[in-house]
C-alpha positions as CSV (number, residue, x, y, z in Angstrom):
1,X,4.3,-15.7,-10.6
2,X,4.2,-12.3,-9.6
3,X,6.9,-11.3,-7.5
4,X,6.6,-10.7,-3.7
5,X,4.3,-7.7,-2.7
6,X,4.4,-6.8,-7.0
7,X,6.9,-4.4,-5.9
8,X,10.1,-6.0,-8.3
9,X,7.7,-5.8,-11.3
10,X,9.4,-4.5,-14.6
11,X,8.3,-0.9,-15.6
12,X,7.1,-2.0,-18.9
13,X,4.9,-4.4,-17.2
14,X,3.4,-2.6,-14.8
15,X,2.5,-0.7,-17.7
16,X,0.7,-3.4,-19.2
17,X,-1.0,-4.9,-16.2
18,X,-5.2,-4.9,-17.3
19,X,-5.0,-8.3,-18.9
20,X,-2.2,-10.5,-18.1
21,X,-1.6,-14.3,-18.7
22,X,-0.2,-15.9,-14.9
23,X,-0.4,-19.0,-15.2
24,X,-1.3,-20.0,-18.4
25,X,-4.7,-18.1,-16.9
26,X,-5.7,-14.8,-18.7
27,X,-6.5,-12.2,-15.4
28,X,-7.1,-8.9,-15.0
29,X,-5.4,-7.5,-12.6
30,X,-6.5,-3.8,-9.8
31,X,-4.5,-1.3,-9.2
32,X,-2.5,-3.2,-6.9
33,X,-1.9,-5.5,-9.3
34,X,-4.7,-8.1,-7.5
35,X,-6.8,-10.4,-9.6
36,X,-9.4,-8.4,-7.4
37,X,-12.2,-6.0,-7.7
38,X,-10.7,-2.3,-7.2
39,X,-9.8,-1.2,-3.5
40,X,-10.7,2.6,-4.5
41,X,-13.9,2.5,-3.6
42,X,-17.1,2.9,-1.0
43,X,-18.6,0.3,-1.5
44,X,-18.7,-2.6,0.6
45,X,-16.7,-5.7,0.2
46,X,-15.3,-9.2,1.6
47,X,-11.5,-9.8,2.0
48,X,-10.6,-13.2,0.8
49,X,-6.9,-14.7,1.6
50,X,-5.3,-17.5,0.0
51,X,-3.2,-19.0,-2.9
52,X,-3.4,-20.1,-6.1
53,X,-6.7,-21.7,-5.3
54,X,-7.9,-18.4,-3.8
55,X,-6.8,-16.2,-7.1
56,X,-8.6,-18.8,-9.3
57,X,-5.4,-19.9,-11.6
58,X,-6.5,-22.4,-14.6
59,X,-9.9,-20.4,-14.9
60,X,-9.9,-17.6,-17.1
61,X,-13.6,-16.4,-16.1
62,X,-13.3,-15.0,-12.9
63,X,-17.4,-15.2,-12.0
64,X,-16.4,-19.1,-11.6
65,X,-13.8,-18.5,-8.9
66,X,-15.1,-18.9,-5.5
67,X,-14.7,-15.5,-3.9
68,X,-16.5,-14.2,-7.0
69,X,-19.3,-16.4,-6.4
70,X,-19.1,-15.4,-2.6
71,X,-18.8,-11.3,-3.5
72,X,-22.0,-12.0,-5.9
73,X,-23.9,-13.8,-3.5
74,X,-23.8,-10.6,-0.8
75,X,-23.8,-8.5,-3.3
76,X,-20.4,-6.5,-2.0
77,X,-16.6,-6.0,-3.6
78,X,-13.8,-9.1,-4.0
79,X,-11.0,-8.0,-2.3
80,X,-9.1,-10.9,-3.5
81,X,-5.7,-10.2,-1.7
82,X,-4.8,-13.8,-2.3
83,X,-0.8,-15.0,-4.5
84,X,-0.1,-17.9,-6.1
85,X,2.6,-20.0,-4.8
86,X,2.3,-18.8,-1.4
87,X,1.4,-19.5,2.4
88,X,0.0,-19.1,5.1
89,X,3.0,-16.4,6.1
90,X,1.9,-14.1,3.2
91,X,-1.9,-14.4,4.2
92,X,-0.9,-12.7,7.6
93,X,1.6,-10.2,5.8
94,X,-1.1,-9.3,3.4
95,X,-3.9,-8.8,5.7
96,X,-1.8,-6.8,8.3
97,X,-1.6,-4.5,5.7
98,X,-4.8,-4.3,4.2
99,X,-7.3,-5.4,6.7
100,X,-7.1,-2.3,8.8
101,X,-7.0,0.0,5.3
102,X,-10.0,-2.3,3.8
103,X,-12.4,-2.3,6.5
104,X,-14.2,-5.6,5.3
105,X,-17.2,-6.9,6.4
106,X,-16.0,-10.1,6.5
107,X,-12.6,-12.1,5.9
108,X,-12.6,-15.5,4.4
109,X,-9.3,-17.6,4.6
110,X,-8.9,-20.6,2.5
111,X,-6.1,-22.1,4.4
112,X,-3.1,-23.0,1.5
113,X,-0.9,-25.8,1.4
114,X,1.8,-26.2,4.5
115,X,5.2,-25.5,4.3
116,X,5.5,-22.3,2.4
117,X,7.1,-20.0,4.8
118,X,8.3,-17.0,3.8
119,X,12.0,-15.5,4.0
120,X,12.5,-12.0,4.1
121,X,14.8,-10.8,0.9
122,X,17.7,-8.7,1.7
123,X,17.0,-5.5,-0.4
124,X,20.8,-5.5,-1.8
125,X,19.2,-8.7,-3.8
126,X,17.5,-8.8,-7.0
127,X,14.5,-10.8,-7.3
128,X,15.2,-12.8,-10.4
129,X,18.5,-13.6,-8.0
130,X,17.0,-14.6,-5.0
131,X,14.5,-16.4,-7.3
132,X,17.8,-18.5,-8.7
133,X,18.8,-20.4,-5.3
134,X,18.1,-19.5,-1.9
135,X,19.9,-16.4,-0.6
136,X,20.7,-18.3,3.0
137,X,21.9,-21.1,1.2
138,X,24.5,-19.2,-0.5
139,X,25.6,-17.1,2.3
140,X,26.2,-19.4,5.3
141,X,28.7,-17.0,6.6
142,X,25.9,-13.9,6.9
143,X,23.6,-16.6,9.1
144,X,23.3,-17.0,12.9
145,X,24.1,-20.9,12.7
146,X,26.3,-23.0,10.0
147,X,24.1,-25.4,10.2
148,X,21.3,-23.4,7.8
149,X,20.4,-26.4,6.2
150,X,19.6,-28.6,9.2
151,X,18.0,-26.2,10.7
152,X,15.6,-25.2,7.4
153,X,14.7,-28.7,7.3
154,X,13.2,-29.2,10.7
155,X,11.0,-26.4,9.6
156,X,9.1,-29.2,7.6
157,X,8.4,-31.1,10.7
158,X,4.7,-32.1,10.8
159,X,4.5,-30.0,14.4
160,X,6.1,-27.2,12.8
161,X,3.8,-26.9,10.1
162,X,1.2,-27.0,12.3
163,X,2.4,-24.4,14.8
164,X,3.4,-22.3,11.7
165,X,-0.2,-22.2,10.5
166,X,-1.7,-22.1,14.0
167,X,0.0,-18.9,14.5
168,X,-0.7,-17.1,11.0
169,X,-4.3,-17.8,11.7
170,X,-4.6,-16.5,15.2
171,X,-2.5,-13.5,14.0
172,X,-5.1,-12.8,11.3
173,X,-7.7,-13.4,14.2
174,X,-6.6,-11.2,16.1
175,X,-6.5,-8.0,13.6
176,X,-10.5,-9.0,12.4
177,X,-10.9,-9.1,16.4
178,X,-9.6,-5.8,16.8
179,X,-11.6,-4.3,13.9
180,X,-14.5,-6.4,15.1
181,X,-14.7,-8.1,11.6
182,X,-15.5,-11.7,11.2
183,X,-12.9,-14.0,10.2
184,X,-13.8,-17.8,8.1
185,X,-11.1,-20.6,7.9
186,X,-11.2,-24.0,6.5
187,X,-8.5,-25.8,4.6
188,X,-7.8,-26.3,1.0
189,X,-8.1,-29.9,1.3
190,X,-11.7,-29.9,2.3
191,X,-12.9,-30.1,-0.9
192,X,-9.8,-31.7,-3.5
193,X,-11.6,-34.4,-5.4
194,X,-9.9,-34.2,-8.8
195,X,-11.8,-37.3,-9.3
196,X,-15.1,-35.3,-9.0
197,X,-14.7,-31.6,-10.0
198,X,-11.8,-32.3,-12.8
199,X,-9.1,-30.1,-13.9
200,X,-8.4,-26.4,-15.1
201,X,-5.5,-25.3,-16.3
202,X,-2.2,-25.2,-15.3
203,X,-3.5,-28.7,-13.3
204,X,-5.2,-26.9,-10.7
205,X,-9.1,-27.9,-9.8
206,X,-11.8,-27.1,-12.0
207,X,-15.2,-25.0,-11.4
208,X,-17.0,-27.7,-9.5
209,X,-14.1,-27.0,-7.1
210,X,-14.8,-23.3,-6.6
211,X,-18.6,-24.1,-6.4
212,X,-18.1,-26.4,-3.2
213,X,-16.1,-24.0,-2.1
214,X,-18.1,-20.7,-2.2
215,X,-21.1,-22.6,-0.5
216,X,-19.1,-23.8,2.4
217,X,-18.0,-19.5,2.6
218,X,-21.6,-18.7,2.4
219,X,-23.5,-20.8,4.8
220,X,-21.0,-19.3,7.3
221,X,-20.5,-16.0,5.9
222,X,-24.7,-16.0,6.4
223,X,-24.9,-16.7,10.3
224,X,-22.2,-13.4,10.7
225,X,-22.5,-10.6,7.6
């Protein structure tokens, strides 16, 4: 995956960044190193904030991936700001910083799977080492309680997971409020039927997936944009 913010990335591969293969999924990649349309632009677009199943991993034609099928639709810019491998934490550290910047005419959300908090890295801390074993696992000492791995647990409490993405979401709310932009949420697990719209690569669902998807995103996207 591409490390957090793509800031760790290896000179000779941010040098090399048009066509990449993440995930066993051949992507191209902006300027920001986004499977996403450019962000240097005046055109219109939508923001769109997710994982994995957001950035479209297993299909290598991105035209199939729903916020493609979304942009097409109203005719504006993907702004795909979504990572794979992450939460609900990196939508609302992603879209604080790029909402305001972006200006979107709308933001879509598809809500990832729980329980993928994000943990600041201390900066003296290499990624490929914090990437090895958990920083605050190793370092009990620099923590505010000895109990570190007591407490991370409880953090995978069914309430807490809840309350986690409750918050995330209303934080996001909050900045499209501000900007009066209009913001779309709904779950991931809306539409899994692996039964129904197969498997891509890299097991993740298949087109049919995306194509329930981007229909939910328009009906809604169509009573606000």
């Amino acid at each position: 995956m591409l490390p957090l913010y793509h800031t760790d990335l290896p000179k000779d591969y941010r040098n090399n960044i048009d066509i990449l293969s993440l995930y066993k999924t051949n992507m191209v990649l902006n300027e920001h190193w986004f499977r996403s349309d450019t962000f240097d632009t005046e055109e219109d677009g939508i923001v769109f904030l997710g994982c994995s199943l957001t950035m479209g991993v297993g299909i290598d034609d991105e035209q199939l991936v729903w916020p493609w099928r979304v942009g097409k639709h109203f005719n504006m810019k993907v702004w795909n700001l979504s990572m794979g491998a992450q939460g609900e934490d990196m939508c609302f550290l992603l879209a604080n910083k790029w909402i305001p910047k972006l200006k979107p005419k709308a933001v879509c959300m598809l809500i990832p799977p729980r329980g993928r908090y994000y943990f600041t890295r201390p900066e003296d801390i290499s990624y490929l080492e914090w990437k090895k074993e958990p920083f605050w696992f190793r370092n009990k000492d620099k923590c505010f309680t000895k109990n570190i791995r007591e407490m991370f647990m409880t953090l995978y409490e069914k309430e807490n997971l809840y309350y986690n993405t409750l918050k995330d979401i209303y934080s996001i709310k909050s900045i499209c409020n501000d900007l009066k932009i209009p913001l779309i949420v709904e779950s991931y697990e809306k539409w899994i039927d692996y039964d129904k719209h197969g498997n891509a690569k890299d097991n993740h669902p298949g087109p049919l997936y995306h194509e329930w998807v981007s229909k939910f995103f328009i009906e809604e996207l169509n009573e606000e944009i």
